[in-house]
C-alpha positions in Angstrom: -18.4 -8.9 31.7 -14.9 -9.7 32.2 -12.2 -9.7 29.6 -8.9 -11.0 29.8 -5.9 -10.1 27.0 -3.0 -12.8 26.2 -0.2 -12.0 23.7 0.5 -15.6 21.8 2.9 -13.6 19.5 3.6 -10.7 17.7 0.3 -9.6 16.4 -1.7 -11.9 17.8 -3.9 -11.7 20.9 -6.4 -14.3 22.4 -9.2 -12.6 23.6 -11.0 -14.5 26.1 -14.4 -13.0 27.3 -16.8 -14.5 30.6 -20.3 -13.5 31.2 -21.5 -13.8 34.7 -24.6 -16.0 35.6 -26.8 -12.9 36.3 -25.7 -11.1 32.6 -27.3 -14.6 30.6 -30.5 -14.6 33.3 -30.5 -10.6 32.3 -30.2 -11.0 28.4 -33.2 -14.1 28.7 -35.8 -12.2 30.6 -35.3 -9.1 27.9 -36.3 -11.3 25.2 -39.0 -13.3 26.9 -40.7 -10.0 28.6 -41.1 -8.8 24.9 -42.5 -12.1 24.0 -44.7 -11.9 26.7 -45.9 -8.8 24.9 -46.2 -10.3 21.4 -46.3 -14.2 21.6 -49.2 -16.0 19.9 -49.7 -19.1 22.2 -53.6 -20.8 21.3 -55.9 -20.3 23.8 -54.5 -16.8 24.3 -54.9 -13.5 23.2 -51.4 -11.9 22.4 -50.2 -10.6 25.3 -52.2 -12.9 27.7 -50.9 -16.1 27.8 -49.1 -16.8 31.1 -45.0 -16.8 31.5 -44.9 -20.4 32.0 -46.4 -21.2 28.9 -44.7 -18.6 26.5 -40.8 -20.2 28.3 -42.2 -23.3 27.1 -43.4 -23.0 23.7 -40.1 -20.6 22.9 -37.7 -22.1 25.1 -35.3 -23.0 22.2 -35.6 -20.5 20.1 -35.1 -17.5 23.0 -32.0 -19.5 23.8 -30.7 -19.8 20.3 -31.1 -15.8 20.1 -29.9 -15.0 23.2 -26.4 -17.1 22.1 -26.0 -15.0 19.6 -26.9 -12.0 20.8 -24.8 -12.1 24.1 -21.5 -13.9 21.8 -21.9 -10.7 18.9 -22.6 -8.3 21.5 -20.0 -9.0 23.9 -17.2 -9.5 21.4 -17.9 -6.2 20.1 -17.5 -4.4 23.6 -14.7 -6.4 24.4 -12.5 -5.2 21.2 -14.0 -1.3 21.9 -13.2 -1.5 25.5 -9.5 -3.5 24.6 -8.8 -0.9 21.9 -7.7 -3.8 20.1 -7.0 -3.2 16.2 -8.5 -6.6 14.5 -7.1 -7.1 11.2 -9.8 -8.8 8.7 -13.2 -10.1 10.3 -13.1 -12.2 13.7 -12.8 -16.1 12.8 -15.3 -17.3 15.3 -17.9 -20.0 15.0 -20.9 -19.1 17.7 -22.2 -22.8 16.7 -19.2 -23.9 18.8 -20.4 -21.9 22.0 -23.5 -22.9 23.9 -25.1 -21.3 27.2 -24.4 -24.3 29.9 -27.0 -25.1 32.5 -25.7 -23.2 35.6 -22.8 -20.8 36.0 -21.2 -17.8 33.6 -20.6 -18.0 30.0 -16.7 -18.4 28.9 -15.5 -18.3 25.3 -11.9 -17.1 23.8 -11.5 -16.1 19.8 -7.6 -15.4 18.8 -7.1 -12.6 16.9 -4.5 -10.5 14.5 -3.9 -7.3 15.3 -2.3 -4.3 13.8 1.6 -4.3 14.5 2.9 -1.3 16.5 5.8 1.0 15.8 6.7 3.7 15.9 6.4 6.6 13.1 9.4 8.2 11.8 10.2 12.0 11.3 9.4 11.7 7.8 10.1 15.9 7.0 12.8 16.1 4.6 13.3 12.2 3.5 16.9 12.2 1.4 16.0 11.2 -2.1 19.0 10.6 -4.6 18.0 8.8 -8.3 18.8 9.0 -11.4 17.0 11.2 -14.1 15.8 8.7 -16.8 17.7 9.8 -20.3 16.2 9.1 -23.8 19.1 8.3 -26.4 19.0 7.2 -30.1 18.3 3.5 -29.3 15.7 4.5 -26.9 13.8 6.0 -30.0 14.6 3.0 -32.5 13.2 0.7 -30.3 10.1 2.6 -30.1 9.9 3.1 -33.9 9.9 -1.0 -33.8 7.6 -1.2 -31.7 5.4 1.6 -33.6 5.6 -0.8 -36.5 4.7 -4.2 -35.0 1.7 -2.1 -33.8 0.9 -1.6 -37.2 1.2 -4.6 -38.9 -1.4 -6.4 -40.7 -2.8 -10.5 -41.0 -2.2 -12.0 -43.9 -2.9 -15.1 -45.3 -0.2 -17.2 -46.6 -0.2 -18.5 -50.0 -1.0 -22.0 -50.4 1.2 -24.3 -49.8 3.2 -21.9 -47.3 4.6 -23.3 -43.9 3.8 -22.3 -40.7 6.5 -20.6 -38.5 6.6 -19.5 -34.7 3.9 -16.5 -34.1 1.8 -17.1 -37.0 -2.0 -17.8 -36.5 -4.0 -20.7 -37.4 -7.3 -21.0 -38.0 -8.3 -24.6 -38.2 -10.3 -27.6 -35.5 -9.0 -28.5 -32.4 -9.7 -31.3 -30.2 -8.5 -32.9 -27.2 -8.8 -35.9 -25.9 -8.3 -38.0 -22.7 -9.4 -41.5 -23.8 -12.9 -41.4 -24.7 -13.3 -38.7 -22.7 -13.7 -35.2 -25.2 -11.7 -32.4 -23.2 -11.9 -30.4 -26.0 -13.7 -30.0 -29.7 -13.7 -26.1 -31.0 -14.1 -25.8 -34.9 -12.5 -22.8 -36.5 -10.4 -21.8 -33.5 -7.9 -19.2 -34.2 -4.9 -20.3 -32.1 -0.5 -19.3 -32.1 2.1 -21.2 -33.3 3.5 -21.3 -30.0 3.2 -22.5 -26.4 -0.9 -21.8 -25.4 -3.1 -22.9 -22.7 -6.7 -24.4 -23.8 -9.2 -25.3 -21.5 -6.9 -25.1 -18.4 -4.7 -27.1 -20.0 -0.9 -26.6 -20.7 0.9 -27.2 -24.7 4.0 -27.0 -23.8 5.2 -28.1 -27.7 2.1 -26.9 -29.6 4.4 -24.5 -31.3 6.5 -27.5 -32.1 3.4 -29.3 -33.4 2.3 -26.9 -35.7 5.2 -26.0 -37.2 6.1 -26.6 -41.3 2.7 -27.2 -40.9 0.2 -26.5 -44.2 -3.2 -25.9 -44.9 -5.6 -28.7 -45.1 -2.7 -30.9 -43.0 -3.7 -32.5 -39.4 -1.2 -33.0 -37.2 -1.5 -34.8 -34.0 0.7 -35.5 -30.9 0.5 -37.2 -27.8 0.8 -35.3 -24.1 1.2 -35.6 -20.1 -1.2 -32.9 -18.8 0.4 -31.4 -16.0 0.1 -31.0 -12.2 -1.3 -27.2 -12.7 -4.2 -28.3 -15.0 -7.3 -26.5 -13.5 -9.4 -29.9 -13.7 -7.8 -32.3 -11.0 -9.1 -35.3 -12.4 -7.4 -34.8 -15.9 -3.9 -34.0 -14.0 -0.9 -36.8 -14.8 -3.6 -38.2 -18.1 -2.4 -38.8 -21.1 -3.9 -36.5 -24.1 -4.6 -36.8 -27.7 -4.0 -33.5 -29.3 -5.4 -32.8 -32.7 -5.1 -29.9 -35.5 -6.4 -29.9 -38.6 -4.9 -26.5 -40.4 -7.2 -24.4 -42.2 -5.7 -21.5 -43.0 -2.7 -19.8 -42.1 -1.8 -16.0 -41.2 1.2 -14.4 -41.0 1.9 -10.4 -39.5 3.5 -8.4 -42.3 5.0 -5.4 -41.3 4.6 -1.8 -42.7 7.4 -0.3 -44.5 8.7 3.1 -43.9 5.9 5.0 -46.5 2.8 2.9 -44.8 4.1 3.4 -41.6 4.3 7.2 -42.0 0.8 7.0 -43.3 -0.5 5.4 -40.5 1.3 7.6 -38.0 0.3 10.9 -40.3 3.8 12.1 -40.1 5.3 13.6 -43.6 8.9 11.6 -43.1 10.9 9.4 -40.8 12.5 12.5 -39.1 9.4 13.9 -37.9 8.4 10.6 -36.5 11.6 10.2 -34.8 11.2 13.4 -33.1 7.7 12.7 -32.4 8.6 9.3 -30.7 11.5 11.5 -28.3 9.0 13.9 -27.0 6.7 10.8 -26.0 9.8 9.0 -24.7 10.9 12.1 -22.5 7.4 12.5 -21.2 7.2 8.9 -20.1 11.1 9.5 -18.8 9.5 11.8 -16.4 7.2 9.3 -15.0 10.0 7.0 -14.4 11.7 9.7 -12.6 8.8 10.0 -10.4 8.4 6.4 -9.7 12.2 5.8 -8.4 11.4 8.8 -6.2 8.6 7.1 -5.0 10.5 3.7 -4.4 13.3 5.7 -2.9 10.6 7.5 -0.2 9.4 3.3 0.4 13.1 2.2 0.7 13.8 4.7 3.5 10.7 4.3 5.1 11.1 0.4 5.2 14.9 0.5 6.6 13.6 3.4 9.3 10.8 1.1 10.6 10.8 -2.3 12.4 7.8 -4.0 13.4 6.4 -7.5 12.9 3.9 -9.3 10.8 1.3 -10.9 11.4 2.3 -14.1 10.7 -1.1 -15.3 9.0 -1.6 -12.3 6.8 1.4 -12.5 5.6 1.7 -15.6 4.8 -1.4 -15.7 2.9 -0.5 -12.9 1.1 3.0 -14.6 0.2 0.6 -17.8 -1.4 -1.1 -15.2 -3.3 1.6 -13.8 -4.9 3.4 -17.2 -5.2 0.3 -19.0 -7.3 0.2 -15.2 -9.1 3.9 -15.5 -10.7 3.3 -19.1 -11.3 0.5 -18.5 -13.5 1.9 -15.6 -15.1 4.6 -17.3 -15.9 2.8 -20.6 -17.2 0.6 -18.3 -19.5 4.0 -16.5 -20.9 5.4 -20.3 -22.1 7.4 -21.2 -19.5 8.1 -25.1 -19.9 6.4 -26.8 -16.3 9.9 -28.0 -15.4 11.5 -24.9 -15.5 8.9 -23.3 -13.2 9.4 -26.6 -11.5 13.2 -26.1 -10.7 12.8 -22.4 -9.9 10.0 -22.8 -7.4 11.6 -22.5 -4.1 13.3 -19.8 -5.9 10.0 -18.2 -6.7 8.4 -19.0 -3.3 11.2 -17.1 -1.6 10.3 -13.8 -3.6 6.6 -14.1 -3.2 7.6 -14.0 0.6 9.6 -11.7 0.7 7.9 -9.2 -1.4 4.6 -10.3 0.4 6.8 -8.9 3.8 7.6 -5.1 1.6 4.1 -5.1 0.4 2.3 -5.7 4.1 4.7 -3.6 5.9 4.7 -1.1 3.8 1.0 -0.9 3.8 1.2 -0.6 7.9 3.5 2.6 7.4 1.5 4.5 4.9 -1.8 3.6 6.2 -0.2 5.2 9.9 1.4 8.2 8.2 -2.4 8.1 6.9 -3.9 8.4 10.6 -1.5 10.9 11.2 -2.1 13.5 8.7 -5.5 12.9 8.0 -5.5 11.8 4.6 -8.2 9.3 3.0 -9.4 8.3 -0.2 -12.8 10.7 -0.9 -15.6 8.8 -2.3 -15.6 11.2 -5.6 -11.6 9.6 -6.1 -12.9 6.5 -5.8 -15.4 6.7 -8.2 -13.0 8.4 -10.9 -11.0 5.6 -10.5 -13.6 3.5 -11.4 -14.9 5.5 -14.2 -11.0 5.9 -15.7 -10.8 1.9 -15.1 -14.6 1.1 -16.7 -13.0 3.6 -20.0 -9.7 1.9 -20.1 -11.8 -1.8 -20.2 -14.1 -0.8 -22.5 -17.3 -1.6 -19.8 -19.9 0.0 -17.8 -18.7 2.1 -14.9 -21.6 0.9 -12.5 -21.5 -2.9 -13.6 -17.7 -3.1 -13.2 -18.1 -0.9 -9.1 -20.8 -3.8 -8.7 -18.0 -6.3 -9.1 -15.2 -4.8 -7.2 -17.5 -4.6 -4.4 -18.8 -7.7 -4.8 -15.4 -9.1 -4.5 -13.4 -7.2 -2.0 -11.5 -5.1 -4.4 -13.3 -2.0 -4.0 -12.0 -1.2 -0.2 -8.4 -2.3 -1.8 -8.4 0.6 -4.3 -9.7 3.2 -1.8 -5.8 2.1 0.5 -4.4 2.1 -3.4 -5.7 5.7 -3.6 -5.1 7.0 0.4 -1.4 5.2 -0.1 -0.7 7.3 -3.3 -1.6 10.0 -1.9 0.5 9.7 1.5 3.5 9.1 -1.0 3.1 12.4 -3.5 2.5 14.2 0.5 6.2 12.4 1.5 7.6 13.5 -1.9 6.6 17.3 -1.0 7.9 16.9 2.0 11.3 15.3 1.2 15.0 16.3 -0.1 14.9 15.5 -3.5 18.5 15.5 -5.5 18.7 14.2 -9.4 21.5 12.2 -10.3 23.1 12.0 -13.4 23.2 8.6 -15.0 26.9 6.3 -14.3 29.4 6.6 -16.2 29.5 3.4 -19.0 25.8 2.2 -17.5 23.2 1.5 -20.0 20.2 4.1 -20.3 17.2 2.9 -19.6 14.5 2.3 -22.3 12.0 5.1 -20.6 9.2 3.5 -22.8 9.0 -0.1 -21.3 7.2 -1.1 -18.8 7.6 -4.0 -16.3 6.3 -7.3 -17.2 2.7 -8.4 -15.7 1.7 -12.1 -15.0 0.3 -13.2 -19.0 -3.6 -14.6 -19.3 -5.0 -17.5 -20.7 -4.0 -18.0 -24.6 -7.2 -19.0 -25.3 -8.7 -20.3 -29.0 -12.0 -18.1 -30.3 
């Protein structure tokens, strides 16, 4: 077998592989000396029936086999013998590669590699941030937020109005001409900017509201390009709401809200709510070390990309923010004018993500640290507690879908990270003069689901 190497660009290799005349002759008698043993050919007993006869009744067959065979086997020797560090699974078709008449066997597959750098010392890593403070807004905030938690449906009276945020229980349908899109009875849906069905009301907040019980409104719509049926995109829709009942979040007031929280007055609370805060401070404090590790490790390294990963990493993340921010009420046309915006930071946090991955996973290699099956599996367990669902069903799924081998890097990269924090100069900063504390409570925004009706 020969194998030849090119470099086409910066992580990426075509591997081109030939098999001499004698190696496909070699790989064909193999497989019809064990038929020889085993075919069934009439007329014969198995074992007996001559050579010529067994080549052929299983001419095509042993061909078909021995394609494969000699493609999957070679390829794998090549990469062992190449030391050649394939990102994802091969893209080769072996339908495209047949066994000619006379002569060797040439085929090529391009590949992405791993990038190489080099590691930095990473012993003693500066790290300079601010210790999170908790002040007197910090807590108010929370205690809103404590009550908003708390509050309770009501109805509103008859002949009430709808406003933004309320709930409405009532029928919904959609419709694209005499086509039925949608037709839900009792659906319980916001007076505010929702996705049904895939598709976008942008002004269904509009629509409902001053709106009464027993009223129907009804308004006329462009679905969008981003509706998840392509045939309805660029229709014009018939939206319809008949308003059954109306409810409206009424907030506790200081004595319910104690009672709820078990806390004997307002003081207590407060204090209760600052000892959470400065816990959660501490984890803040943690996580701009962490960033601050990954900032110098990213401006210490250079390598390159590989240019198709990254890119469809960057697409990922792009149609990720989109939807997020569709489901959150965005108007389309925002979105619309940002995009290039957004496209720009999906790419270039695509770019920190991937190479950032390379440098932990090599810091990984180095030190010998992995992700143990047990810390897989409590991840699973904590995950399958936190969504309410089967441990083993929700595994099943993850590995069903790729996600599984994801979360073991997760783990092995958090771990590399608290090893670089052990290992680094750590010095807390005391906030700037005049800036703003941060709120150590709030966390950052996450792309929004589907507002869906029930």
């Amino acid at each position: 077998m020969e194998v030849k190497v090119e470099t086409l660009a910066a992580c990426k290799k075509r591997l081109s592989i030939t098999l001499s005349r004698e190696e496909i002759k070699a790989k064909l008698e193999e497989r019809y000396a064990e038929l020889e043993r085993e075919a069934q050919v009439p007329g014969f007993r198995p074992g007996r029936a001559p050579r010529r006869l067994v080549e052929k009744r299983f001419h095509e067959a042993v061909e078909e086999e021995t394609r494969i065979k000699l493609i999957s086997e070679s390829l794998k020797k090549a990469l062992d013998e190449q030391k050649l560090d394939v990102l994802g699974e091969p893209d080769l078709d072996p339908e495209k590669i047949t066994i000619p008449d006379d002569g060797p066997l040439t085929f090529s597959i391009d590949l992405e590699v791993r990038p190489e750098f080099q590691v930095p010392d990473y012993v003693g890593i500066p790290v300079a941030v601010e210790q999170p403070t908790v002040g007197d807004a910090d807590v108010a905030q929370a205690l809103e937020r404590l009550r908003e938690s708390h509050g309770r449906l009501e109805e509103v009276p008859a002949g009430g109005e709808a406003k933004a945020n309320d709930i409405i229980t009532g029928d919904v349908a959609i419709r694209v001409g005499d086509l039925v899109v949608l037709d839900r009875q009792g659906a319980r849906v916001p007076v505010a900017a929702i996705a049904i069905e895939g598709v976008r009301l942008e002004k269904f907040g509009e629509l409902l509201a001053g709106a009464k019980a027993g009223e129907t409104r009804t308004t006329k719509i462009t679905i969008d390009e981003t509706a998840e049926k392509e045939d309805l995109r660029g229709k014009e829709a018939e939206v319809r709401v008949k308003v059954n009942r109306i409810e409206r979040v009424a907030l506790p007031d200081d004595a319910a809200l104690l009672a709820a929280a078990d806390h004997e007055d307002m003081d207590a609370l407060k204090r209760t709510l600052r000892r959470q805060l400065e816990g959660r401070s501490d984890q803040v404090f943690r996580e701009r070390q962490e960033e601050a590790v990954q900032d110098w490790l990213l401006a210490q390294v250079k390598l390159d990309l590989p240019e198709e990963l990254a890119k469809r990493h960057a697409n990922s993340l792009l149609q990720r923010t989109v939807t997020g921010l569709q489901y959150r009420g965005v108007p389309v046309e925002e979105i619309e004018k940002r995009l290039e915006e957004i496209r720009g930071a999906s790419t270039e946090r695509a770019g920190r993500e991937l190479k950032l991955m390379f440098i932990l996973d090599a810091i990984g290699k180095k030190e010998n640290i992995e992700a143990t099956d047990a810390e897989v599996d409590a991840r699973v367990r904590f995950m399958a507690v936190q969504q309410g669902r089967r441990d083993d069903r929700l595994r099943e799924e993850m590995e069903a879908e790729g996600a599984l081998a994801n979360l073991r890097s997760q783990i092995r990269d958090d771990k590399v990270t608290r090893m670089l924090l052990e290992k680094a100069k750590i010095t807390a900063l005391e906030p700037a003069a005049g800036a703003k504390p941060e709120a150590a409570g709030e966390t950052k925004a996450g792309a929004g689901g589907e507002v869906e009706s029930t």
